[in-house]
C-alpha positions as CSV (number, residue, x, y, z in Angstrom):
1,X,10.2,-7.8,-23.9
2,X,9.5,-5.1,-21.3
3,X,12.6,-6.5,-18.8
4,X,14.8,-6.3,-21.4
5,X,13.4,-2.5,-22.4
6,X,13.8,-2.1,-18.6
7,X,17.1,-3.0,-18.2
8,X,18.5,-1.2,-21.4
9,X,16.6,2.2,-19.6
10,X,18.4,1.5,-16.8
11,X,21.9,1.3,-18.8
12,X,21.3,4.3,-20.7
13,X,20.5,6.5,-17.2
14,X,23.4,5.0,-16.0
15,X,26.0,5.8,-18.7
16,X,24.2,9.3,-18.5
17,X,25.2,9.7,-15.4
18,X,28.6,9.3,-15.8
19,X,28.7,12.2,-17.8
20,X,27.0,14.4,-15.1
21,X,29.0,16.7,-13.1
22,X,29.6,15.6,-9.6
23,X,27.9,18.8,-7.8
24,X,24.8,17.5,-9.8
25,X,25.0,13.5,-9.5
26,X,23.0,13.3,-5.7
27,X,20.0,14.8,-8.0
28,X,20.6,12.4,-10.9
29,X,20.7,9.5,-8.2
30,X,17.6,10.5,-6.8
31,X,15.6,10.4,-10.2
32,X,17.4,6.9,-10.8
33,X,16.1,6.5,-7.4
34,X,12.2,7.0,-8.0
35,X,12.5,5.3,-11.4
36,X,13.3,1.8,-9.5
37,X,11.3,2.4,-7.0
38,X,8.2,3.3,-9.7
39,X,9.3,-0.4,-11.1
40,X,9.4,-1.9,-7.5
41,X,5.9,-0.5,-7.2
42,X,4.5,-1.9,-10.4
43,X,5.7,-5.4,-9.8
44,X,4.0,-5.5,-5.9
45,X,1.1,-4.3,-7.7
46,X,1.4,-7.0,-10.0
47,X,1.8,-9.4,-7.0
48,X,-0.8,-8.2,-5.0
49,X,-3.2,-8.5,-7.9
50,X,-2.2,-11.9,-9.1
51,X,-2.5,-13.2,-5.5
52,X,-5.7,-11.8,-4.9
53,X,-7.1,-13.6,-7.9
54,X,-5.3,-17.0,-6.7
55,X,-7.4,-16.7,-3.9
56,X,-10.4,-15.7,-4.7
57,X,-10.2,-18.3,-6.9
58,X,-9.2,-20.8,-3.8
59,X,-12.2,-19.4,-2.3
60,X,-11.1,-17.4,-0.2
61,X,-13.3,-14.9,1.5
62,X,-13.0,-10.7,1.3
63,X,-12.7,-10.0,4.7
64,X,-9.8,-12.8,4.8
65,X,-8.3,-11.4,1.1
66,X,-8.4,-7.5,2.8
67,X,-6.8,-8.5,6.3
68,X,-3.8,-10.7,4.2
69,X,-3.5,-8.4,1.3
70,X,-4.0,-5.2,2.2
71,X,-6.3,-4.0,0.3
72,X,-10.0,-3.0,0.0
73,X,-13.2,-4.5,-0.3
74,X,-14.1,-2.7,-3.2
75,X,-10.6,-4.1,-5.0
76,X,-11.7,-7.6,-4.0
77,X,-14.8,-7.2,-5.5
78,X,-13.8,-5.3,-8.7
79,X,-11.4,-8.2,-9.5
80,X,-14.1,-10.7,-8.3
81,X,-16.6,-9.1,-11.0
82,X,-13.8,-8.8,-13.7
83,X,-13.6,-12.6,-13.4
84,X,-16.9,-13.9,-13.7
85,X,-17.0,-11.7,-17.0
């Protein structure tokens, strides 16, 4: 399961950090850092997208999906096309 892949990459960068020096361990904990924050990112994404299907699917309309969600009309419309496939 991709958590669970997650997770153990997270234990291994952590056990390899504990075998960094300490004059180099702020660097190391800046790259553990980016690497949540790049899972962080992925799951709003995630979020964002499944909500914006939920309600476009409520019908809900762009203008109203852009001002909640954030995003463009050009999104709304690419994952209003994608469904009607």
């Amino acid at each position: 399961m991709v958590v669970d892949k997650l997770c153990n990459d997270v234990d291994s960068i952590l056990e390899a950090m504990n075998a960094v020096p300490a004059s180099t361990k702020s660097e190391a904990m800046s790259l553990l850092d980016l690497y949540e924050a790049r899972g962080k990112t992925e799951g709003i994404s995630k979020t964002i997208r499944q909500s914006c299907i939920n309600m476009i699917q409520k019908g809900f309309d762009n203008p109203t999906i852009c001002e909640i969600l954030n995003v463009d009309d050009e999104y709304v419309d690419a994952l209003r096309t994608a469904l009607q496939a």
